[in-house]
Each structure stands twice: as C-alpha cells, then as structure tokens.
NURO-134190 format. One line per field, with one value per residue (C-alpha): chain; z negated, x, y negated. Coordinates in nm, 2 decimals, always signed. Example, Ala and Ser with C-alpha at 12.3 -4.5 7.8 and 13.67 -1.06 7.14 Angstrom:
<sites>
mol <- (A|A)
zz <- (-0.78|-0.71)
xx <- (+1.23|+1.37)
yy <- (+0.45|+0.11)
</sites>
This chain:
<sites>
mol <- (A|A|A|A|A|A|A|A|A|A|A|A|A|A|A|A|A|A|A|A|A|A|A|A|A|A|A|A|A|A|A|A|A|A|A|A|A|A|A|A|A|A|A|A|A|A|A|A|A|A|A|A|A|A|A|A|A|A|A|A|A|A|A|A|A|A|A|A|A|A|A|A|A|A|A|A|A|A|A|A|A|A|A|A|A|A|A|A|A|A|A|A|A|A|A|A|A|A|A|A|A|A|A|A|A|A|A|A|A|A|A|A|A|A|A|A|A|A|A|A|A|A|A|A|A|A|A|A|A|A|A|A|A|A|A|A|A|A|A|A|A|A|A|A|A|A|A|A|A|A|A|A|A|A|A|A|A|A|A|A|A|A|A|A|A|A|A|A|A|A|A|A|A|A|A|A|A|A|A|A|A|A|A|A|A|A|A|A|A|A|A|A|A|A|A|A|A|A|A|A|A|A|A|A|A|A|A|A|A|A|A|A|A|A|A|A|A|A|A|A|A|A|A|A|A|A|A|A|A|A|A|A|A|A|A|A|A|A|A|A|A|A|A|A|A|A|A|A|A|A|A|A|A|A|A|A|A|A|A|A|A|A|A|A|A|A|A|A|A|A|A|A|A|A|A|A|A|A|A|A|A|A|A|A|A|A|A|A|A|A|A|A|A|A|A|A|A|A|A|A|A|A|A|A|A|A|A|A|A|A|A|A|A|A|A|A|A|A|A|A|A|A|A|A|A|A|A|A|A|A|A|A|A|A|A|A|A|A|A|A|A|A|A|A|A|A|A|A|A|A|A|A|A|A|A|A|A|A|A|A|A|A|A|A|A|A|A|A|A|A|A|A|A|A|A|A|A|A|A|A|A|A|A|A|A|A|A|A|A|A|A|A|A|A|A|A|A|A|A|A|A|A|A|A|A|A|A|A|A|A|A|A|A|A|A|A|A|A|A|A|A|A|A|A|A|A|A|A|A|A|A|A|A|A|A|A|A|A|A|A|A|A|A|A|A|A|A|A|A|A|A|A|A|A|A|A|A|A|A|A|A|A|A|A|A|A|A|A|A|A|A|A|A|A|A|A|A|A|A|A|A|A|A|A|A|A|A|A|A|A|A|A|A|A|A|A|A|A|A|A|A|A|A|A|A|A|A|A|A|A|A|A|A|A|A|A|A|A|A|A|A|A|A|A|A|A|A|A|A|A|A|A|A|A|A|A|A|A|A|A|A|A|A|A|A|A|A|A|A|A|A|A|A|A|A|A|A|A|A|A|A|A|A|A|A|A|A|A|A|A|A|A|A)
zz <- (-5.74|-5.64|-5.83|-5.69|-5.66|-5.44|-5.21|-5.18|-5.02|-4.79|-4.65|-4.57|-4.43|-4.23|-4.11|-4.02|-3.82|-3.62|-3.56|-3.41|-3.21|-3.00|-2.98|-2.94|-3.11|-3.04|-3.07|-2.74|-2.84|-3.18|-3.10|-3.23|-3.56|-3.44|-3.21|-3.19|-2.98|-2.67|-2.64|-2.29|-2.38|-2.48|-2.20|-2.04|-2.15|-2.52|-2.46|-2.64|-2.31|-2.27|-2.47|-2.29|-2.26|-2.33|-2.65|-2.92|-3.18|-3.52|-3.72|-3.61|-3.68|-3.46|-3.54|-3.45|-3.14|-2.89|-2.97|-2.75|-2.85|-2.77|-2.45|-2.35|-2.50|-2.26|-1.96|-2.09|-2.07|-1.75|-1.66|-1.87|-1.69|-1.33|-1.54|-1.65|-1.23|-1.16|-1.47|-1.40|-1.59|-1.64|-1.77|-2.01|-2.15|-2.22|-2.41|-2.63|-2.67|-2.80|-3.01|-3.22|-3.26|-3.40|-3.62|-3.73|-3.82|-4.00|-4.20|-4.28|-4.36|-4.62|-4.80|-4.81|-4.94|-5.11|-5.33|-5.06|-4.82|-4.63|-4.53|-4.34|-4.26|-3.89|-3.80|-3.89|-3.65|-3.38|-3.49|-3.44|-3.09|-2.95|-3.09|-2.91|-2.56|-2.58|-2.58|-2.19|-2.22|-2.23|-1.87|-1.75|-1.94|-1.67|-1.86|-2.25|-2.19|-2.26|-2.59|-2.72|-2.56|-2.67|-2.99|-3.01|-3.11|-3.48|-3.56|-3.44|-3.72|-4.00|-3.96|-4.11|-4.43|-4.41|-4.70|-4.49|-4.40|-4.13|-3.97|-4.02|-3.87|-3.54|-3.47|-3.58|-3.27|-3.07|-3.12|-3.08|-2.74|-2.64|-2.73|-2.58|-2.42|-2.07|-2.04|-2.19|-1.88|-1.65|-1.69|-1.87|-1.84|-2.02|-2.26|-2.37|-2.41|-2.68|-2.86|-2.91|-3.03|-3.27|-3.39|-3.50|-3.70|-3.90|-3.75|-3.97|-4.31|-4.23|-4.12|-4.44|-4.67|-4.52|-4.55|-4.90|-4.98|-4.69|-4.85|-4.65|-4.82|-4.57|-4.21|-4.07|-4.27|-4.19|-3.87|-3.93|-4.11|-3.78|-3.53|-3.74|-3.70|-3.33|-3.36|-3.50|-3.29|-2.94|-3.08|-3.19|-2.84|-2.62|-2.84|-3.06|-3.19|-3.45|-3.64|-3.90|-3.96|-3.96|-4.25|-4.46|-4.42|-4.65|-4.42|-4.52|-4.87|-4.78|-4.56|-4.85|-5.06|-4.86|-4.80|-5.18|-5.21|-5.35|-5.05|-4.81|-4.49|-4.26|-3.91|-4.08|-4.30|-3.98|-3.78|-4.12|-4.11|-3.72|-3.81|-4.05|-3.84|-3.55|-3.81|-3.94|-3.59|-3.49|-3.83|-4.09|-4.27|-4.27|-4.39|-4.69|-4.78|-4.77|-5.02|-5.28|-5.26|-5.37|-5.02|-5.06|-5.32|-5.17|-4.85|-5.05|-5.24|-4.94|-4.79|-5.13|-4.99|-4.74|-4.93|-4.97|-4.74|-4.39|-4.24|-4.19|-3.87|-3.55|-3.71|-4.05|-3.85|-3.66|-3.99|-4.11|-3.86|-3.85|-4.22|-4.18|-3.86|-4.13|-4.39|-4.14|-4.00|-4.38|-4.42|-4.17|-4.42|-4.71|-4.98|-4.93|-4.93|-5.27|-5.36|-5.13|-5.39|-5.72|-5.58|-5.57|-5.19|-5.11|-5.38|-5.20|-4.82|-4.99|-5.11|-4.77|-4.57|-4.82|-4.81|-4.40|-4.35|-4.08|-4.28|-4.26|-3.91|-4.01|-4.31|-4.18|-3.91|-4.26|-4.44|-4.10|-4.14|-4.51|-4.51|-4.18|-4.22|-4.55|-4.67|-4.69|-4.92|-5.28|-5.11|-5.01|-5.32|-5.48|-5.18|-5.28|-5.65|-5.61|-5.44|-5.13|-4.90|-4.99|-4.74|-4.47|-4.38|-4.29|-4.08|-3.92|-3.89|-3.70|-3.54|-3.49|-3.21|-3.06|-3.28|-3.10|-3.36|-3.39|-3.03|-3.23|-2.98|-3.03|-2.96|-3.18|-3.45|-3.37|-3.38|-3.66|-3.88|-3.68|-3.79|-4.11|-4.13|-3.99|-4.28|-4.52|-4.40|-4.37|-4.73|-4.95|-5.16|-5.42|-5.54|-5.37|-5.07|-5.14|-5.20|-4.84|-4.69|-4.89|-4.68|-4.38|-4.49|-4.67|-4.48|-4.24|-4.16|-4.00|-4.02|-3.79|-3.51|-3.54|-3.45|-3.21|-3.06|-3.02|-2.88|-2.60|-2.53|-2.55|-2.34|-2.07|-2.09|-2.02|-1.78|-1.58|-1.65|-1.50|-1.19|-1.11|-1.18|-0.95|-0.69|-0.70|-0.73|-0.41|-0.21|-0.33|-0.19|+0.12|+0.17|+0.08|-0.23|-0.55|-0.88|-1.12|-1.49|-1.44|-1.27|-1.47|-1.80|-1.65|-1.59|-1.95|-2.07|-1.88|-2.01|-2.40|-2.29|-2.21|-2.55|-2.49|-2.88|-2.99|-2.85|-2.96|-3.30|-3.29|-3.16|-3.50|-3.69|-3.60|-3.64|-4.00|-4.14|-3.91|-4.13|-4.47|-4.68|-4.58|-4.29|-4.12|-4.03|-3.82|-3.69|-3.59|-3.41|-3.22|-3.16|-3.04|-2.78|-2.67|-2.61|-2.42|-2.20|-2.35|-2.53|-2.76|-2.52|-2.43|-2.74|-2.78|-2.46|-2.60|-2.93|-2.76|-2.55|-2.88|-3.01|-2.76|-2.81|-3.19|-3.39|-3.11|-3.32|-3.62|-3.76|-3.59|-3.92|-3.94|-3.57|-3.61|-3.95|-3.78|-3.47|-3.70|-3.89|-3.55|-3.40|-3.76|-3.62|-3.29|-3.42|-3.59|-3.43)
xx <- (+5.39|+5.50|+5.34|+5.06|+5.25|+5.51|+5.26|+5.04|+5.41|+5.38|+5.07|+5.14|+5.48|+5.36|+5.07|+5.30|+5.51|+5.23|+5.11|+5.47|+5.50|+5.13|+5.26|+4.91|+4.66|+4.34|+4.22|+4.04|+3.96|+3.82|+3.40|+3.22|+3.03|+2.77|+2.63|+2.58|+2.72|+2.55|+2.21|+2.04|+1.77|+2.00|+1.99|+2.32|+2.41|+2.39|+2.58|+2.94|+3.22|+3.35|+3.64|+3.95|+4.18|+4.52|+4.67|+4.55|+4.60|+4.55|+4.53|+4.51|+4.70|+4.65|+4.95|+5.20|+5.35|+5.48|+5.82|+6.11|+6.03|+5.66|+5.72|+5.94|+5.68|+5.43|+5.60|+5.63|+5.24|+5.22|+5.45|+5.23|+4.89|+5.08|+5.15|+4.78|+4.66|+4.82|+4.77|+4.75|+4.70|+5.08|+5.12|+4.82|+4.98|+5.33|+5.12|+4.96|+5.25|+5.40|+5.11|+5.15|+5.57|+5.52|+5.23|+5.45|+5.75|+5.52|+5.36|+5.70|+5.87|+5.57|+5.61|+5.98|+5.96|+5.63|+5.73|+5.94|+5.76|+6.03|+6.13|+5.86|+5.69|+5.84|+5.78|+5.41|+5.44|+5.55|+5.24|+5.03|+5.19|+5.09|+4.74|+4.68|+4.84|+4.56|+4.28|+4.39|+4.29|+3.90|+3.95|+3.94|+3.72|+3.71|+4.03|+3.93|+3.97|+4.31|+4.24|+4.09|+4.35|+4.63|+4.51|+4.48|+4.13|+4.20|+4.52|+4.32|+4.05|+4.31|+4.47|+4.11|+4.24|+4.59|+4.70|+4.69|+4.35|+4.49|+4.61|+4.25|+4.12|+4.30|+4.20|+3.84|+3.87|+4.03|+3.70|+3.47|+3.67|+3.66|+3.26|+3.11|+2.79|+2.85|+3.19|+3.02|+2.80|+3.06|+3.17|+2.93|+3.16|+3.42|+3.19|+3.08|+3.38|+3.47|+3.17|+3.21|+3.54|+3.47|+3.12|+3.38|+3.61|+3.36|+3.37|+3.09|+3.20|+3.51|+3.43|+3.21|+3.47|+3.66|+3.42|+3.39|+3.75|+3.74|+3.72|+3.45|+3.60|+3.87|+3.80|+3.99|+3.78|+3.48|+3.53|+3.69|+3.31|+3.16|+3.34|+3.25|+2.89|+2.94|+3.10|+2.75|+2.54|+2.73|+2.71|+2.34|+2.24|+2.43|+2.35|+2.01|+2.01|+2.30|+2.10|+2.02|+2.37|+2.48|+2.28|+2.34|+2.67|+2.70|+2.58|+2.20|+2.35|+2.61|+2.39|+2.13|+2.43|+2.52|+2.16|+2.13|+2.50|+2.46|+2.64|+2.54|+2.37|+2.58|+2.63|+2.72|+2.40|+2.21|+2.37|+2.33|+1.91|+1.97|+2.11|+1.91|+1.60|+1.75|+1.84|+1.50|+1.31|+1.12|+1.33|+1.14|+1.47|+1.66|+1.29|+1.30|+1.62|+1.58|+1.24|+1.52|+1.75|+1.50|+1.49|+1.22|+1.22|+1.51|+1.37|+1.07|+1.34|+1.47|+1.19|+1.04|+1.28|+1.06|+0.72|+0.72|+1.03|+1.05|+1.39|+1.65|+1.77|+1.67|+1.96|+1.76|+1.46|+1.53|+1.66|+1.34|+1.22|+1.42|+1.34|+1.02|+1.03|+1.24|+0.96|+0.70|+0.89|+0.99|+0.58|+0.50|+0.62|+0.31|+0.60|+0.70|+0.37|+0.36|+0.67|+0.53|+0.26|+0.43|+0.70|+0.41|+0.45|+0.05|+0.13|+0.36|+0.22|-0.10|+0.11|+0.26|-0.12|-0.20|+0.10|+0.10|+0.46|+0.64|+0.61|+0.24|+0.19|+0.46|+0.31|+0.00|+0.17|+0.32|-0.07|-0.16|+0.10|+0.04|-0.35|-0.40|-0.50|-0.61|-0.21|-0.32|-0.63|-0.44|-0.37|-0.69|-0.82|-0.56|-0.56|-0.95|-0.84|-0.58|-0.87|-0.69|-1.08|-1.07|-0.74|-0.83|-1.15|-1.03|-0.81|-1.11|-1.30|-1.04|-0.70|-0.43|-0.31|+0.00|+0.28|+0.59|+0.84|+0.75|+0.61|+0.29|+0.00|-0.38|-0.47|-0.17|-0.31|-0.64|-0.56|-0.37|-0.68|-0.94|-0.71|-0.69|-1.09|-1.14|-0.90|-1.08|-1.38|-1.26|-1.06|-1.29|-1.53|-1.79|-1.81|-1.51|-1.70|-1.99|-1.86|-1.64|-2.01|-2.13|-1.88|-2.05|-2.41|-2.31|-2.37|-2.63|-2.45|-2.17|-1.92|-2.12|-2.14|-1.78|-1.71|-1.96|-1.81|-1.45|-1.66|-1.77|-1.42|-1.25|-1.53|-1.51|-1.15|-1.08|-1.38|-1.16|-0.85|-1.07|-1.18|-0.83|-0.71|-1.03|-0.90|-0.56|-0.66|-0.85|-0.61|-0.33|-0.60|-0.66|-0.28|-0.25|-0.08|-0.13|-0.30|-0.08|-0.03|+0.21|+0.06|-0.27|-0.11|+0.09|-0.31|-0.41|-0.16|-0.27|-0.58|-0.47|-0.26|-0.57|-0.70|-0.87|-0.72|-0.90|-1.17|-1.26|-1.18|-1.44|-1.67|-1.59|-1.60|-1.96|-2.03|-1.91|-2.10|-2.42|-2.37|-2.52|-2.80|-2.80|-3.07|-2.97|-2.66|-2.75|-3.05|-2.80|-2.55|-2.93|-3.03|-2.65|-2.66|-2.98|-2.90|-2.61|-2.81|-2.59|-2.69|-2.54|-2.51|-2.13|-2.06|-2.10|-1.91|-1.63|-1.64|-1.64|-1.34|-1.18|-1.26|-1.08|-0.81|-0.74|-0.46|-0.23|+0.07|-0.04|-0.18|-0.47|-0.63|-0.62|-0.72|-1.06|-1.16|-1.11|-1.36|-1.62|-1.62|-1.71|-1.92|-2.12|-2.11|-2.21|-2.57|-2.62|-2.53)
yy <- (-1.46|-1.79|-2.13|-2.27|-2.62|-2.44|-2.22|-2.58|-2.75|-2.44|-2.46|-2.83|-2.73|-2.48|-2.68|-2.98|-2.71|-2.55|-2.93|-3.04|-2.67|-2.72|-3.11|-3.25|-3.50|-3.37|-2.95|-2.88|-2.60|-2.65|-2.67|-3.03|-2.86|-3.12|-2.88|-2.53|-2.34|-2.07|-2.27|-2.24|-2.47|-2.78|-3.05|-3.06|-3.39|-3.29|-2.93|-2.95|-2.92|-2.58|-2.49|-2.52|-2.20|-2.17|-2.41|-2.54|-2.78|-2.70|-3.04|-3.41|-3.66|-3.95|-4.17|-3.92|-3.99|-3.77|-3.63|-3.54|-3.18|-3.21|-3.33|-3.02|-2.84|-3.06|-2.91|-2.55|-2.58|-2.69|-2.39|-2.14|-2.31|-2.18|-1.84|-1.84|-1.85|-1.58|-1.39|-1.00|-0.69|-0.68|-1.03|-0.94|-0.59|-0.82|-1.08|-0.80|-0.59|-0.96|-1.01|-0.67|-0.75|-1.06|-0.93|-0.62|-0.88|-1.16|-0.85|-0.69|-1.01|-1.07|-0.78|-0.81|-1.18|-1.19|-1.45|-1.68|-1.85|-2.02|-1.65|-1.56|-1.90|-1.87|-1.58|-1.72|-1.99|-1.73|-1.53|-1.82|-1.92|-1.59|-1.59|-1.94|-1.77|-1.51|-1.75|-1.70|-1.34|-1.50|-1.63|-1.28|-1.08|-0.77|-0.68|-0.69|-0.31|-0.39|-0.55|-0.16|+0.06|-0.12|-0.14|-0.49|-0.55|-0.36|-0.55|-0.86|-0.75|-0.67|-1.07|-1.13|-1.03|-1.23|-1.41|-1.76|-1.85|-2.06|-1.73|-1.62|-1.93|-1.89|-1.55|-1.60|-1.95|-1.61|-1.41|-1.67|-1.80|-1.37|-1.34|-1.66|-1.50|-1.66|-1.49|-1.15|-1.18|-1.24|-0.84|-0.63|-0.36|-0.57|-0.69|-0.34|-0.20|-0.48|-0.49|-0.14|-0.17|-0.46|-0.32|+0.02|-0.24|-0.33|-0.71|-0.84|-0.72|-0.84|-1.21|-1.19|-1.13|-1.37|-1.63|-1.61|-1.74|-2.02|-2.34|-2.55|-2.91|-2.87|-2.95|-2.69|-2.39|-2.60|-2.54|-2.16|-2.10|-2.23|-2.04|-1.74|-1.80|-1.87|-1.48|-1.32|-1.51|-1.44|-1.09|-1.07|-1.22|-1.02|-0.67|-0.78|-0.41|-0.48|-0.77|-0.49|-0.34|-0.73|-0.80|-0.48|-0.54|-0.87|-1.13|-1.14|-1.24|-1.47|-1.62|-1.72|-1.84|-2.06|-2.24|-2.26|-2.39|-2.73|-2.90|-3.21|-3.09|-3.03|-2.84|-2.54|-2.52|-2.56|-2.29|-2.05|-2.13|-2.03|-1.71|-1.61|-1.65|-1.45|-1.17|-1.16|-1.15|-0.79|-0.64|-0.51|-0.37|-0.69|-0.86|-0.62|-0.67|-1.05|-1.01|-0.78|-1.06|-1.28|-1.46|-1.58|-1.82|-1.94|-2.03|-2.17|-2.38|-2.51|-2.62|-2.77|-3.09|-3.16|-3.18|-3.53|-3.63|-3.61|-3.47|-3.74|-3.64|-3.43|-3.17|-3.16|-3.11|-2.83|-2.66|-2.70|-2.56|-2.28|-2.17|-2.20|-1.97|-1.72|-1.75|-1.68|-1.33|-1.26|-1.24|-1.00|-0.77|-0.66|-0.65|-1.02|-1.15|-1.06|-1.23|-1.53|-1.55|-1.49|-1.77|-2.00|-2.07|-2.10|-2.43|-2.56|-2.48|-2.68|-2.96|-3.00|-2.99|-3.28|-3.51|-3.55|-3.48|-3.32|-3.01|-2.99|-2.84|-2.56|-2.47|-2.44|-2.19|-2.03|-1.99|-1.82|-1.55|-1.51|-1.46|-1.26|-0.92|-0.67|-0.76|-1.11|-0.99|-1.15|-1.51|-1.58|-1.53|-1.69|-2.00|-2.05|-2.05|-2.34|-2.54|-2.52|-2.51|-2.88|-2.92|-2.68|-2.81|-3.12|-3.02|-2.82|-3.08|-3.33|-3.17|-3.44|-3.55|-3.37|-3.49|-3.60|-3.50|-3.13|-3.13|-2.88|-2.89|-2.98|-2.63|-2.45|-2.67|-2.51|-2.18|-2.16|-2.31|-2.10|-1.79|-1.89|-1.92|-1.60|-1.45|-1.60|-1.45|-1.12|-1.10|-1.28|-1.16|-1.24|-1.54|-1.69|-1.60|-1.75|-2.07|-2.08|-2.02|-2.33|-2.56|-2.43|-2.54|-2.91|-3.28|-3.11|-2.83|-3.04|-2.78|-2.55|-2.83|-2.85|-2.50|-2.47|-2.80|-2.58|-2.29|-2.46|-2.71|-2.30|-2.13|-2.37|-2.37|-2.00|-2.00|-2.24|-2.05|-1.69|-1.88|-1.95|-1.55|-1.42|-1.62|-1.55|-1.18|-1.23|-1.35|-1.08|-0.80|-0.96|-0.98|-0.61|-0.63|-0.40|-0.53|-0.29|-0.29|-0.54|-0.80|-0.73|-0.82|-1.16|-1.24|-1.15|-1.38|-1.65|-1.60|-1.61|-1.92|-2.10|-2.01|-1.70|-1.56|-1.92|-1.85|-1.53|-1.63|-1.90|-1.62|-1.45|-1.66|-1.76|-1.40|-1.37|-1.70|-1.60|-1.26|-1.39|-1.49|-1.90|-1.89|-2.26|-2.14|-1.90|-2.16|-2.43|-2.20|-2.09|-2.44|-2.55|-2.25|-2.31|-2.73|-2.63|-2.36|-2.10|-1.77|-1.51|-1.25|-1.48|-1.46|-1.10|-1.01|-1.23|-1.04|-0.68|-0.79|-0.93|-0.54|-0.40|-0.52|-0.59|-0.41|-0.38|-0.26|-0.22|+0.13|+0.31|+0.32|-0.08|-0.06|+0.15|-0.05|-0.35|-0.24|-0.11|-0.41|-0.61|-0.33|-0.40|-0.81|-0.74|-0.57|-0.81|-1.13)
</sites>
C-alpha cells in the first residue's frame, strides 16, 4: 500500500484535474445544504433552484481564471447542450455502454497498479466525465428502463464502494439528480422500474456503508452526506412502504449516530432529525428497533439543549421540532414508554412546561402521547409523583396565546392538557387519585368553572360548526346528490376540526371528577348548567357519541373496556 503522504498528493492532484477538466467556478449542480431538498410546503422564494443537468464542477476555486483549455471545453458544452435536445434512446444506450468501459478500465487499471496512482488516476477522470454526462439521463426519465437492462444501475451501486470517495460522491449527486420526486412523477413507469432495481441492490446498505467512511470536515463529503439523504427521502416519499427495510438495514443506527455526534448544527443534522421522523411514522418495527438502540435517550438527550435555551435559528427550530415529532411516534409503542420513563423524559417534559421555552408547547404534545391510554398507566403515577399537577393546572387554568414561533394554536394547547386530564383520571388510582380530585375542589372550586367555561366556548363551537354541515347536507339532497361514506366522514372531520374530540373530553372529564366522594363538585357543574340554561342530558349525548367511537385502531378488547368504563359514567352522571 502506498504512504498516506503520497495517496494525500493524489487526491489533491486528482481533484485539481477534475476541477481544470469541467473548467468552471461554481457546481450548479451541487444542492445549497442550507435547504432541504423535495419540500412542497416551502414558499417558492425560499426553494433552492433546480439542479442544472449536464456538468458539474466538483471544487471551487474562485481565483482561477478561465484557461485556454476551459474555454474549448466551454464550447464542447455548448455542443453537448445541442446533443442533450435531441437526446434519444440511442444517444442514451452509447452514453451507458461508455459508462460501463470506462468503469471496467478504472477497475482493472486499479487492481493492476494498486500501489500507483498516477497509473490509473486518468482513467478516473474519464470515469468521472461520464458520470457528470449522465446527470442528462434525469431529463428524460421515461427511459431509466435503460439504466436496469443495461445493467447500469448495479455497476452504478458497486462505485459506492470505490476506493475514492470523490468517485462515490459523484455518483451519489447521480442518484440523487435520477430520484428527485418531481422527475419520479413525471413517468411512474420509469420511476418504478428503477426503484425496483435500486431497492434489489441493496441501495440503502450501501449508501450506509458509505457514509460511515465520508469525512463531513470536508465540504465536498458534507455535501456527498447530504445528497445521500436527499436519496432516502426521494425514495421514502415516492414508495413509503420501504421506511422499515431502510432502517433494518443500518440507517436507523447511523442515523442516531450522527444526532449524538458531537458536531456544530448544521444542514446535515437537520435533514438526519427529518429522516428519522419520516422513518418512524405509522411503523411500529422501525419504533421498536429505535427503543433497542437506545433511541430514546438519545432523542431525550437532544432535546435536553433546549430546556432552558431557545433554538438559535428557524433551522434549529424545525429540528426541534422534528425530534420531538420522533419522540412522540417512538411512544405510541407500550415498550418505549417504559424506556421514556426509565430515561427520565416525564423530568425533563416537566422542566420544559416550567421554564416557558419554545419547547414547552411540544412537550406538552410529548406528555399527551406518553399518558394516554392503560400503556400510559406507570407515567401518571410516576408524573403525580414528580409533582408535576403543580405545572399542568396552570396551564388548565390559562392557555397562551397562539405563539408565533411554533405557530401551536389556542385550542391544540387545549387539547393536549384536556387529554392529559382525562389520562390522569383514567390511570390513577388511590391516593394519587385522590389528591388530582383535591385540585378540582381548592379556591372555591375554581377549577371546575374553568372546565365548564371550555365546555361551553367547545359546545357552542361545534354547534356552529353542525349548523353549517345540516345545511350543506340540505342543499346536496335537494340538488340530488348522494350523502355516502365518503362525504359523511369529510363532515365528521369537520366536526373534530371545530373541536368536537375537545369537547367530548371536557364532557369526560366532568364525568370522571362528578364520579367521587367530594359532593360540590358535582353541585357546581349542576349550578353552572343550570345558569347557562343547559342540562346533562348534552353532556350525555356528547359522551355516547364519544363511546361510539373510541378505540378506533386499537384492540377490541381496549375498545369494549373503554365503553363500559363510560357506559358506567353515563349512569351515573
């Protein structure tokens, strides 16, 4: 094996070659790791311009002026752009056929001088050349079926093990460029047959492995780590289904490496926390395997930064964000709520309620997920224990205004403390019970008014919201149209959107503390309703609709307790 001084002089040399061969300054085709790539929802002005097909540059260096070289070069582009407009199937079968000749020669030339790089280091550049002319391949993606048949795809993969990451690099920019989502959608045909063929390669373990030996201190492998991202997510979005086999094979755990990595924020951390919440979403395999890696504690770590700070920038934020949406999916799972507990994470959520950060209305979204149902039986108990009724019920008693920065709603903030009463109620038992009942009867019973105040803001919310639906409903019969399933649900939703869900957790929540031993509770709720020319029988239609239609999704054994339970309210409310 050659010294490391003398393969170092290579990989400048051959850098400084590949930089004089494209004969540019600037890499058009290298994405701004500001920004993430493939997001619908970012206003245009903010959206990083479309990659440009064709060349590409693979290093800057802004004093260089043009050579007499470059300039020839600069007119053999123009003549391959004229090349590119009439590009046919033809023209793409020469340019693959090209690609696997100067792949065989690079690879053969290696392994004959392994240990002189001034042998081969050409036929690298040529290698390279080629790679860049097939980023034209992406302009036409009704003919990626050439890309399986001739084989290219699978010689494509096996470049993601070359010895020179920079050869890795460009094919990974290839990739990326070949499975941006819009161009997937241009030919779905096209698209398929791809994915197929790069789902069969085993893309993801191999962009893993060659992740772990890019070197993120150099721009260029920055950006190679970026582009690789870009990869998985184009993937994940056009095909959800493979999120699991992406994270079994490698990713899950690179993924978390990385977030822990002691490294300054950057783009790349952000577009890992993306990743990692899009992997976890509706996946109960990857969630488990994220709770045996010990995910967890570090998402909890992570977000530990923000108990006391705020994020620095509107990129930090939306990582924030973006773990906590991963913590929350990671505690739909039984098994990691028990990890969520042992990690100390009801702490820390508590912390955050107290100090007032931006991290306050998230991990009150987080306590919601972690309490909710007979899983969420041990936090409760242990939420009581760590004193945490003292934060809650001030945030029953006043809700915030809508906060700007996280854009979290008057009525999300509601809902999520209203939930997390109602799981209280439900786990709790004993004397931990007993004193969450207490808060309800101390300053005059003040607590009660409260939530009778939300029943009635809620009630005559969704009544508006139902007067709307009837006539709308009215007016599709009398033009003849049919009410199905369909149609019926889009209503429902509406409904829940107006804060139908709130409401009937107010409803049951008045049920549960009317449900006890402490007599004026259950006379102020009477006296409210009978100020406000309201009566129970509301409340107990509310609760039977509530009935209906509890435990959608989970097990029909969690289903029927969960109805007796309120059938058991309704009798006596």
């Amino acid at each position: 094996m050659e010294s490391a001084p003398v393969w170092a002089g290579y990989r400048r040399d051959i850098r400084k070659a590949v930089a004089t061969r494209l004969g540019s300054t600037s890499c058009p085709n290298r994405p701004d790791r500001g920004t993430k790539r493939g997001r619908d929802d970012e206003p245009e002005d903010l959206r990083p311009p479309r990659k440009e097909r064709g060349g590409r540059n693979w290093h800057r260096d802004e004093e260089r002026g043009p050579t007499a070289e470059e300039d020839r070069n600069a007119l053999d582009d123009g003549d391959d752009e004229e090349e590119n407009e009439t590009l046919d199937e033809g023209a793409v079968k020469r340019m693959i056929l090209n690609f696997e000749k100067r792949s065989y020669k690079n690879q053969e030339l290696r392994i004959k001088f392994p240990d002189n790089p001034e042998k081969f280091m050409e036929s690298e550049l040529d290698l390279n050349d080629i790679i860049q002319e097939m980023h034209v391949i992406a302009t036409i993606p009704d003919l990626y079926h050439l890309l399986v048949e001739l084989n290219a795809v699978q010689s494509l993969l096996g470049l993601l093990s070359h010895e020179n990451t920079d050869v890795c690099i460009a094919v990974v920019d290839l990739l990326q460029e070949l499975t941006d989502i819009d161009t997937l959608h241009e030919s779905e045909e096209g698209a398929q047959v791809l994915i197929d063929a790069l789902l069969e390669g085993q893309v993801v373990a191999l962009l893993v492995q060659n992740l772990e030996r890019l070197d993120e201190s150099t721009k260029e492998e920055a950006d190679g780590v970026h582009n690789t991202l870009a990869i998985i997510e184009n993937m994940t979005e056009f095909r959800p289904e493979i999120c699991s086999d992406a994270a079994q094979q490698g990713l899950l755990h690179w993924l978390l490496k990385r977030l822990k990595a002691k490294m300054p924020f950057d783009a790349n951390k952000l577009y890992c926390s993306e990743i990692l919440a899009i992997l976890l979403q509706n996946n109960d395999d990857t969630r488990e395997l994220l709770g045996e890696l010990d995910g967890i504690d570090v998402l909890l770590q992570q977000l530990s930064v923000f108990k006391r700070h705020d994020p620095g920038t509107a990129e930090e934020q939306e990582m924030m964000e973006n773990l906590f949406d991963a913590l929350c999916s990671c505690l739909m799972l039984s098994s990691n709520r028990d990890r969520f507990l042992k990690g100390e994470g009801l702490q820390l959520m508590n912390l955050m309620l107290r100090e007032k950060k931006m991290s306050r209305c998230s991990a009150l979204r987080v306590l919601d997920h972690a309490m909710i149902g007979p899983e969420g039986t041990d936090n409760c108990h242990k939420f009581v224990d760590i004193l945490g009724l003292r934060t809650i019920f001030p945030l029953f008693m006043k809700s915030p205004k809508k906060a700007k920065k996280t854009g979290v709603s008057e009525k999300e903030h509601e809902e999520h403390v209203c939930s997390i009463l109602a799981s209280l109620l439900r786990n709790l038992r004993g004397q931990q019970r007993t004193r969450l009942l207490s808060k309800f009867t101390e300053s005059d019973c003040e607590k009660v008014d409260r939530l009778m105040e939300l029943y009635f803001k809620y009630l005559e919310a969704v009544r508006v919201a139902d007067k709307k639906i009837e006539g709308e409903k009215h007016d599709m019969v009398r033009r003849g149209e049919i009410l199905d399933d369909d149609v019926e649900e889009e209503f429902y939703l509406r409904r829940l959107d107006a804060g139908l869900f709130l409401l009937q957790l107010l409803c049951y929540v008045t049920a549960e503390i009317c449900n006890n031993n402490l007599p004026q509770i259950r006379q102020r709720v009477l006296q409210i309703l009978n100020m406000r020319g309201s009566s129970v029988k509301i409340m107990r239609h509310i609760l039977k609709e509530y009935s209906e239609s509890i435990g959608d999704g989970k097990s029909e054994e969690f289903r029927e307790s969960e109805q007796k339970r309120i059938q058991e309210l309704l009798e006596t409310l």
